[in-house]
C-alpha positions as a Markdown table, in Angstrom:
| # | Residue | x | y | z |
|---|---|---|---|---|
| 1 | Unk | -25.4 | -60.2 | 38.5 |
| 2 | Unk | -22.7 | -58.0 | 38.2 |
| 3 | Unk | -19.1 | -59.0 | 37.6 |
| 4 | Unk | -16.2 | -56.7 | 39.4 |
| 5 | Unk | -12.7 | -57.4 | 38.7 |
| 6 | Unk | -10.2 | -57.6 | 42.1 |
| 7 | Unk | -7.4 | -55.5 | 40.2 |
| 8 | Unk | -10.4 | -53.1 | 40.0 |
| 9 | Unk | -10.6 | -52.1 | 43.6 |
| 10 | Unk | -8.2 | -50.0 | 45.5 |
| 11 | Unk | -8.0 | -51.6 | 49.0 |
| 12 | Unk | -5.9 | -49.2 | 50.0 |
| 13 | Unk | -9.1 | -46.7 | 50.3 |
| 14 | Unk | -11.2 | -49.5 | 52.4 |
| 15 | Unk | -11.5 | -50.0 | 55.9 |
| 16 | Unk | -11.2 | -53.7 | 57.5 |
| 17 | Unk | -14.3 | -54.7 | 59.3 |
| 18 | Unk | -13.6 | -56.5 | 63.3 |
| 19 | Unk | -15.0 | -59.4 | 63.8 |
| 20 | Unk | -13.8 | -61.1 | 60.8 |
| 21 | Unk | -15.0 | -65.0 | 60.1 |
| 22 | Unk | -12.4 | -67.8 | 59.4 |
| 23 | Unk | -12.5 | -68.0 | 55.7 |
| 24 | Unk | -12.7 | -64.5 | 54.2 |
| 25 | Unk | -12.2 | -60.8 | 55.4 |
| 26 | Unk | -14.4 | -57.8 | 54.8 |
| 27 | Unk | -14.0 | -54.4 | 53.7 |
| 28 | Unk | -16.5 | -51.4 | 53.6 |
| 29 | Unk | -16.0 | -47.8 | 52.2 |
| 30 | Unk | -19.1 | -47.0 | 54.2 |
| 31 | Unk | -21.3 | -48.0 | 52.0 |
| 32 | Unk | -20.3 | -51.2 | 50.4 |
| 33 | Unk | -19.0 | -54.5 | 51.7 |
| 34 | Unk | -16.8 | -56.6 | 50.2 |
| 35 | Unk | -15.8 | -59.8 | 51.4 |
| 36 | Unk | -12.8 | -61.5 | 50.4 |
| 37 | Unk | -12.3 | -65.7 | 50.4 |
| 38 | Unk | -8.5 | -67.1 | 52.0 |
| 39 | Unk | -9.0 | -69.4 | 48.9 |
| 40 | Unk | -10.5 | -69.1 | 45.5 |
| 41 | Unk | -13.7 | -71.0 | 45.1 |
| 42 | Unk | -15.2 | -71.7 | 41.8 |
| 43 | Unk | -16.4 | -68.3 | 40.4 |
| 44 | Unk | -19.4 | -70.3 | 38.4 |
| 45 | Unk | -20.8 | -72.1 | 41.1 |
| 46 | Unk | -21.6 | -69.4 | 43.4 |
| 47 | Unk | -22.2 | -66.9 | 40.8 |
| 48 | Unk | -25.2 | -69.5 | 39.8 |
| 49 | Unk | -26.6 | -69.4 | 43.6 |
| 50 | Unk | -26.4 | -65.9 | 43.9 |
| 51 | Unk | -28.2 | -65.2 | 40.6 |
| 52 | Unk | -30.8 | -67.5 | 41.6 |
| 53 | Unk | -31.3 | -65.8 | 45.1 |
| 54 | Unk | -31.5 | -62.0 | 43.3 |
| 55 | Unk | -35.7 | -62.1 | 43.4 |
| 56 | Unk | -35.8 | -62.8 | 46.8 |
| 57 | Unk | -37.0 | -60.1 | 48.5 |
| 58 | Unk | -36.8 | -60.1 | 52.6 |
| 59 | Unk | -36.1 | -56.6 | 53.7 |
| 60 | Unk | -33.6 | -58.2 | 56.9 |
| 61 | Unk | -31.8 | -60.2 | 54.3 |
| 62 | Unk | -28.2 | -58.5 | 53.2 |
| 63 | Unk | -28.4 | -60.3 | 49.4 |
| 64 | Unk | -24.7 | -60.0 | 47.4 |
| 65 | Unk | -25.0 | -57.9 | 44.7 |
| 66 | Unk | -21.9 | -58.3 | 42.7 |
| 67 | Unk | -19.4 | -61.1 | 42.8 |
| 68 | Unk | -15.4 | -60.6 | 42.6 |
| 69 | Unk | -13.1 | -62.2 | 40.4 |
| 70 | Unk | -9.2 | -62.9 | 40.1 |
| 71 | Unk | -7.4 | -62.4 | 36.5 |
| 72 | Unk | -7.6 | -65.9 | 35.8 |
| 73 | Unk | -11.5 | -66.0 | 36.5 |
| 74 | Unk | -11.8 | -67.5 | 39.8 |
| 75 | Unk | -14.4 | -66.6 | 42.9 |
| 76 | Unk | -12.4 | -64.3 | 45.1 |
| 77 | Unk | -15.7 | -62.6 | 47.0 |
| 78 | Unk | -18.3 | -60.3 | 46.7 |
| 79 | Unk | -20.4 | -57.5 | 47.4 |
| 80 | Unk | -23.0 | -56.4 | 49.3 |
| 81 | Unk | -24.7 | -53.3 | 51.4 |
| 82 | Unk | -22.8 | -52.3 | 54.1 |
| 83 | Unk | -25.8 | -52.2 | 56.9 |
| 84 | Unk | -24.5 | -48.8 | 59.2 |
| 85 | Unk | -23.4 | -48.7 | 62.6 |
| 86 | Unk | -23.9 | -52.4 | 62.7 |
| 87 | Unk | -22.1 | -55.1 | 64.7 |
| 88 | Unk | -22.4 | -58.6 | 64.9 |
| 89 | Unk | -24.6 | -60.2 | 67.9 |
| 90 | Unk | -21.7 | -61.8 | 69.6 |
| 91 | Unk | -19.5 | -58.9 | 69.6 |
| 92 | Unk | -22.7 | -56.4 | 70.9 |
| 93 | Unk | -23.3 | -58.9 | 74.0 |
| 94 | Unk | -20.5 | -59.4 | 75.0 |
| 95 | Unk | -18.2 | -56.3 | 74.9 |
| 96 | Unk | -19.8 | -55.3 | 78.1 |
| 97 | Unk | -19.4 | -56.4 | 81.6 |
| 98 | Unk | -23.3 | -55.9 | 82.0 |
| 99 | Unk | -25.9 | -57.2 | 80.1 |
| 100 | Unk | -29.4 | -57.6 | 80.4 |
| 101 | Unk | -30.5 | -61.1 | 79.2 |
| 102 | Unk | -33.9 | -59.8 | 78.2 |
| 103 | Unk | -31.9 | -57.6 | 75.3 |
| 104 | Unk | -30.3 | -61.1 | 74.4 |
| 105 | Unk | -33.5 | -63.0 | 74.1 |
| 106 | Unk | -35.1 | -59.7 | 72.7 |
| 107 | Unk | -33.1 | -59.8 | 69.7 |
| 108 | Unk | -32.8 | -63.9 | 69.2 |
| 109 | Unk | -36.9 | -64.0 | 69.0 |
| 110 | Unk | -36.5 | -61.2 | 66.2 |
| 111 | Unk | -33.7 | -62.9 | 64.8 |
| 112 | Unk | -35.8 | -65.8 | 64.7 |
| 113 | Unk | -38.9 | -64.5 | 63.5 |
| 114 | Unk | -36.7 | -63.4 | 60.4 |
| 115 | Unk | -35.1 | -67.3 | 60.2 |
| 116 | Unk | -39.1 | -68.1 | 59.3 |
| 117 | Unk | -39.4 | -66.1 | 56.6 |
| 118 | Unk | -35.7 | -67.1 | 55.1 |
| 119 | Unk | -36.9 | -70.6 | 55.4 |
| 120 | Unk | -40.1 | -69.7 | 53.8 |
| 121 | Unk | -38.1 | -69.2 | 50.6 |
| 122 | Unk | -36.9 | -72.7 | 50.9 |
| 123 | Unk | -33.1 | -71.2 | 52.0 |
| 124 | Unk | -31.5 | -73.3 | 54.9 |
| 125 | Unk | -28.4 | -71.2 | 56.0 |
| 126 | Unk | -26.3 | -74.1 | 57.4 |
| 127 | Unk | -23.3 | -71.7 | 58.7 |
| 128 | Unk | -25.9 | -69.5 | 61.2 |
| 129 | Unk | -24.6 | -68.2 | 64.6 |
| 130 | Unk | -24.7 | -64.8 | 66.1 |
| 131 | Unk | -21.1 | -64.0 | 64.3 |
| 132 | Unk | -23.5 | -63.5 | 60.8 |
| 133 | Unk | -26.3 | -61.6 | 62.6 |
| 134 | Unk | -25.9 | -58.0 | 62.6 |
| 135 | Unk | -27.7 | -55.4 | 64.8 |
| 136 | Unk | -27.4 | -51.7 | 64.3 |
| 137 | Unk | -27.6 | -48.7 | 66.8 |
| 138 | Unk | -31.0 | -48.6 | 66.3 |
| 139 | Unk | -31.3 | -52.2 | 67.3 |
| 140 | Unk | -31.8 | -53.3 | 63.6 |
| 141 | Unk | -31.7 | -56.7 | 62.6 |
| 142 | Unk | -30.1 | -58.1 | 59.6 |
| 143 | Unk | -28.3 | -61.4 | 58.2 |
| 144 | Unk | -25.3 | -61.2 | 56.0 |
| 145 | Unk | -22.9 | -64.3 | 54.9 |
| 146 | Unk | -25.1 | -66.4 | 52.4 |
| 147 | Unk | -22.1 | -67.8 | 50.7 |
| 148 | Unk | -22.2 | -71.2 | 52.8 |
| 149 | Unk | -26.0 | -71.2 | 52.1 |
| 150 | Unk | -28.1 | -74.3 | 50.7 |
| 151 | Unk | -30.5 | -72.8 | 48.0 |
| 152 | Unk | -32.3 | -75.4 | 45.5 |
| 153 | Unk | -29.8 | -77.3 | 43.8 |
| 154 | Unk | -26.7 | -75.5 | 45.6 |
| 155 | Unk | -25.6 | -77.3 | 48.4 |
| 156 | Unk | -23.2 | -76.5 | 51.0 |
| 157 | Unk | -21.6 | -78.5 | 54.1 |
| 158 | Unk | -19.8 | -75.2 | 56.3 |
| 159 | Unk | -21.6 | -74.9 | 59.2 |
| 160 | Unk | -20.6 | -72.3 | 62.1 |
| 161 | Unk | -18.1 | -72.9 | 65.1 |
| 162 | Unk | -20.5 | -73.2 | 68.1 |
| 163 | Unk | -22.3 | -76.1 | 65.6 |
| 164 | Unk | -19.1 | -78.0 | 64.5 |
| 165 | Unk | -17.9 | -78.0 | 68.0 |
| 166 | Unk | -21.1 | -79.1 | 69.1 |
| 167 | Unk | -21.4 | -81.6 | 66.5 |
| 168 | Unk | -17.2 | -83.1 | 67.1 |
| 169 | Unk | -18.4 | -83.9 | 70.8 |
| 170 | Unk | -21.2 | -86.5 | 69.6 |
| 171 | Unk | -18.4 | -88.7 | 68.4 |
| 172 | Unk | -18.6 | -89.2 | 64.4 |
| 173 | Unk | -22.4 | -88.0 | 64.2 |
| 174 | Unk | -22.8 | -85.7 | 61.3 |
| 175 | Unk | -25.3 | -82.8 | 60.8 |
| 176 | Unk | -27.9 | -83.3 | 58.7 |
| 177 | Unk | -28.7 | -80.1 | 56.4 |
| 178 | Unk | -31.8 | -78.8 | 56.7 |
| 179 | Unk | -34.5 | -76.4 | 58.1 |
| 180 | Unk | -33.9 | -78.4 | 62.1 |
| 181 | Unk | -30.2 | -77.7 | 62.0 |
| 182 | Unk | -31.1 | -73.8 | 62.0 |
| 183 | Unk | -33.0 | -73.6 | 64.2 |
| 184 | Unk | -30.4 | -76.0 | 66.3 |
| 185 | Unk | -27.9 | -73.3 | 65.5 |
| 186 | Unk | -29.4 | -70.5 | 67.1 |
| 187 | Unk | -30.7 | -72.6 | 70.1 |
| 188 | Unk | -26.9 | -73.9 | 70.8 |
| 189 | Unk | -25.8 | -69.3 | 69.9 |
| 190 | Unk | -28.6 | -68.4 | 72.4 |
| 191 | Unk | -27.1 | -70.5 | 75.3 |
| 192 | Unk | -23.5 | -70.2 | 74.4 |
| 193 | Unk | -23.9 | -66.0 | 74.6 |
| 194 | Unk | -26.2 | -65.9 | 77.7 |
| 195 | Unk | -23.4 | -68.5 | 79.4 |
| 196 | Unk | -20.3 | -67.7 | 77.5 |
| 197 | Unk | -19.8 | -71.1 | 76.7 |
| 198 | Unk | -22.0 | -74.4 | 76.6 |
| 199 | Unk | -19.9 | -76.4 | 78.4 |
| 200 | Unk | -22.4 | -76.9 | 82.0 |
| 201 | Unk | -22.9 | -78.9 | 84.5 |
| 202 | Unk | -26.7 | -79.5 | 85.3 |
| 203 | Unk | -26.2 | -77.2 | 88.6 |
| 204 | Unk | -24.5 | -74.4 | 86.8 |
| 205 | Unk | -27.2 | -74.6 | 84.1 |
| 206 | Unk | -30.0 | -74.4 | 86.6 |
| 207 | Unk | -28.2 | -71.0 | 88.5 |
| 208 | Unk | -29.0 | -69.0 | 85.4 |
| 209 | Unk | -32.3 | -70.8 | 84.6 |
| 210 | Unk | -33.3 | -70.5 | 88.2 |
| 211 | Unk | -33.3 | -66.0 | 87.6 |
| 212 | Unk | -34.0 | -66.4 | 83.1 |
| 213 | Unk | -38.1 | -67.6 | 82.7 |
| 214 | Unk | -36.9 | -68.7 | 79.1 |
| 215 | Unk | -34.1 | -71.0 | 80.1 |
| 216 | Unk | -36.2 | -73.0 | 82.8 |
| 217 | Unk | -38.6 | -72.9 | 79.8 |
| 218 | Unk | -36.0 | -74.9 | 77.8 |
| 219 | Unk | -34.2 | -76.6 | 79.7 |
| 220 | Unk | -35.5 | -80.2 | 78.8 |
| 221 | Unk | -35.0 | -79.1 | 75.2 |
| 222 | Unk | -31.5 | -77.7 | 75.5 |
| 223 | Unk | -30.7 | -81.1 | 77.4 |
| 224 | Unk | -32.4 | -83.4 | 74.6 |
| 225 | Unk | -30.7 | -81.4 | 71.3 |
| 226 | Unk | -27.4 | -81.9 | 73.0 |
| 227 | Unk | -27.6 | -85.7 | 73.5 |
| 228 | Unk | -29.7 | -86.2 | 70.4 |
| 229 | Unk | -29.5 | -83.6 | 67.5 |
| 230 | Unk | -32.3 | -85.8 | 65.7 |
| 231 | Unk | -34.6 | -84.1 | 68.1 |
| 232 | Unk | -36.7 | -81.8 | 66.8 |
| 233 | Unk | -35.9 | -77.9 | 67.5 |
| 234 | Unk | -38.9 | -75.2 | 67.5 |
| 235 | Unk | -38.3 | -71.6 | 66.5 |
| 236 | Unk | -37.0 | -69.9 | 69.3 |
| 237 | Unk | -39.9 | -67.0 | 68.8 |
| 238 | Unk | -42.4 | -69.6 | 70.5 |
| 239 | Unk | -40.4 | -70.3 | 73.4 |
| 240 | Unk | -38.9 | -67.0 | 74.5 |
| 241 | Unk | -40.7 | -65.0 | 77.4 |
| 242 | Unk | -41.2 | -61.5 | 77.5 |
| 243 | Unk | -39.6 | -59.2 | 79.4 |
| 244 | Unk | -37.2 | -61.7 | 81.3 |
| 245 | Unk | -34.8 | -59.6 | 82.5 |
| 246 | Unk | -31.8 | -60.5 | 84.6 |
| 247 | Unk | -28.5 | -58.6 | 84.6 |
| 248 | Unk | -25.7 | -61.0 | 83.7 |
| 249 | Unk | -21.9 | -60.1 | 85.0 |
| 250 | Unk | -19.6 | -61.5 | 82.5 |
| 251 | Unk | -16.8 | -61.2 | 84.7 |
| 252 | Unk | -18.7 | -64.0 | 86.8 |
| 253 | Unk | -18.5 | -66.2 | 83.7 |
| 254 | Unk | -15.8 | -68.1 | 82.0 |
| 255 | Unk | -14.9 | -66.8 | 78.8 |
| 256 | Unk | -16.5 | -67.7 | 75.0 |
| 257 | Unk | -12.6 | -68.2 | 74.2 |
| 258 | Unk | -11.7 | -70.5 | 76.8 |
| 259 | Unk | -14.8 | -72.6 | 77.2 |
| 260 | Unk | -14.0 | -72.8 | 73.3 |
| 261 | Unk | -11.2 | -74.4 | 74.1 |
| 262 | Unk | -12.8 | -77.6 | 75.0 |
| 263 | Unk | -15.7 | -79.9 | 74.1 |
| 264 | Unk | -19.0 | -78.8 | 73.9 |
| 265 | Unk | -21.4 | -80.8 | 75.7 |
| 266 | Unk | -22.4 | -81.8 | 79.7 |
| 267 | Unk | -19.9 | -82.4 | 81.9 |
């Protein structure tokens, strides 16, 4: 894998993606990323994942290409393909007052379908929401961030925000990595983007499930992850229904931010 030196690159000629995560930033010159760690990580250990990962070949995967290092030969980020006109999923559904849930549930059984095949080359993702899936004007679909990735013999223990807050509010229970915590992930994105939020009371739960097929669908599920996460969690592309549209206000809803704020689980 190629080896790029930080002194190398004139930042002063990049843009600064939105959106950014909470340990790195991310830069493009419209046709390369590069993302940038707060802290320096050891350069050989994730140099060694990412080699390892360079055969796989899944077309909505964004693989790094080149990893970036400090003087002293620390990890200080890397590279990949800037995917065009893209944005992440939490940012596209909910920068609008409007949305249609269908589009939302749409796009999760895609981004589902493509979980399968990542999984398929034994790769659990562990830090997975809708802040590292990115969909395109075209409605494209691709995943980017595999730095927090468990692949082999590299491990990993970051997992995303709507998980760890998720996982805080079962008092001292602690995730286990592999394939179920996933899917977990992008059940517990799922409800948090169609409600802003997952903290619910059963009645405000069943409003939305009583106009959205898919949540009645999944409601017994939803109910059981969130008071068990040893319960098993299917992919999401069995579960969603077709064409299960309902246009959600999000001026009606509490805000992600605020319902951030506090403890994720049933009131």
């Amino acid at each position: 894998m190629q080896t790029i030196r930080k002194n190398d690159i004139d930042f002063t000629n990049l843009f600064k993606l939105p959106n950014q995560g909470s340990f790195g930033e991310v830069f493009t010159d419209g046709q390369t990323c590069y993302k940038m760690f707060k802290k320096c990580y050891s350069s050989e250990r994730i140099a060694k994942k990412f080699m390892d990962m360079e055969n796989i070949n899944i077309p909505e995967l964004i693989l790094p290409n080149a990893v970036i290092i400090n003087e002293d030969g620390g990890f200080d980020g890397y590279t990949m393909k800037y995917f065009q006109n893209s944005e992440t999923f939490f940012h596209h559904f909910s920068s609008t007052r409007y949305v249609d849930a269908n589009d939302i549930l749409e796009a999760t059984k895609r981004a589902s379908k493509i979980l399968r095949s990542i999984h398929s080359e034994n790769i659990i993702l562990c830090d997975f929401s809708f802040e590292n899936l990115l969909i395109n004007n075209k409605g494209e679909i691709k995943l980017c961030d595999l730095d927090s990735c468990r692949y082999k013999k590299h491990l990993s223990w970051f997992i995303s925000t709507t998980t760890n807050l998720y996982y805080r509010s079962l008092n001292n229970v602690s995730p286990t990595f592999d394939m179920n915590l996933d899917r977990q992930s992008l059940l517990l994105s799922l409800i948090e983007e169609l409600y802003h939020g997952l903290v619910l009371t059963m009645e405000e739960y069943d409003v939305l499930s009583d106009k959205i097929k898919t949540l009645k669908q999944i409601r017994t599920l939803f109910y059981k992850v969130l008071n068990n996460p040893n319960n098993p969690v299917p992919y999401l592309d069995e579960v969603i229904v077709d064409n299960d549209h309902y246009i959600i206000d999000r001026n009606l809803q509490v805000s992600s931010e605020r319902a951030r704020k506090n403890d994720y689980r049933i009131r």
